[in-house]
Phi, psi and omega in degrees: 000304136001295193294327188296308190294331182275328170301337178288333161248042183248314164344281220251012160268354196295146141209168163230035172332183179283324214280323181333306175267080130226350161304291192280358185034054162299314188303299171260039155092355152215168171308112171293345182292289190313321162303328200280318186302327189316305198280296179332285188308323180292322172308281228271291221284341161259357180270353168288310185310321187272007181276277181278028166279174175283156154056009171269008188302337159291304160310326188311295179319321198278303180338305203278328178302320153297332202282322172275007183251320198270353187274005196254000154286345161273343153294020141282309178281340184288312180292339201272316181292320201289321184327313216260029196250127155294179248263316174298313187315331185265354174281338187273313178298300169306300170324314172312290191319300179324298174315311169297323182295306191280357168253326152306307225269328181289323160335303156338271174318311165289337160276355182265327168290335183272330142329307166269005188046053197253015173090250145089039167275323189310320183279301171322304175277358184277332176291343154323288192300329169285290179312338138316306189307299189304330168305306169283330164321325203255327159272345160305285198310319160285337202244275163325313178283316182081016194280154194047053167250106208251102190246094186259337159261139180283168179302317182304333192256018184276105167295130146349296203291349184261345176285339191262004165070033162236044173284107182326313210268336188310155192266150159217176247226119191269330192321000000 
């Protein structure tokens, strides 16, 4: 159900120009979209916290608003990363988007409601509850998935002890 809308867009982001690839932050060796995300959510995730303070409401605004001046450059590096997602990675990848886009857009709305001085927690928080999604979403595809994980050593320079994870020096994971 999936696969038509997402082959189409990955048609028409594909590319590999200089800038695609720097977009996708091949020079430094990862993806720039996870980092890019950092500032919106962090935005939108503290403009909830001054929502319930007394009097935080202003700060509330101010909040929702970088969040909505900064997503759209992680919505830029995110779409420039979907080029390099395979066929499951872009079904997953759209649906991420869709979430983020529809948390953008309630943001929107909450900051245009707060503005006019209507309030606009309700739309905050439901744009919260969508960017949560797109978020374990955006850690599926990284995590679950592998997407944008960049294997710059080849297999042949991989020792056995490090494929079978009993490498002394490898960091390990206390989970």
């Amino acid at each position: 159900m999936l696969d038509g809308p997402a082959t189409r867009l990955e048609r028409v982001l594909n590319g590999e120009s200089g800038v695609t690839r720097q977009l996708r932050g091949h020079s430094l060796g990862h993806p720039l979209h996870p980092i890019a995300v950092t500032v919106p959510i962090g935005a939108w995730l503290c403009s909830a916290a001054f929502d319930l303070l007394p009097g935080g409401g202003d700060t509330a605004r101010r909040l929702v608003a970088a969040g909505l001046v900064t997503a759209p450059a992680a919505m830029v590096l995110g779409l420039a990363d979907y080029t390099g997602l395979d066929r499951r990675q872009r079904r997953v990848g759209l649906v991420h988007a869709a979430a983020n886009a529809t948390a953008t857009a309630l943001f929107g709305a909450s900051y245009l409601a707060r503005r006019a001085g209507r309030g606009g927690r309700l739309f905050g928080m439901l744009g919260l509850a969508a960017a949560g999604l797109g978020g374990a979403l955006g850690g599926h595809l990284a995590y679950a998935q592998g997407a944008g994980v960049f294997r710059w050593q080849s297999l042949d320079e991989v020792t056995p002890a490090e494929l079978a994870g009993d490498d002394p020096a490898a960091p390990r994971n206390p989970a």
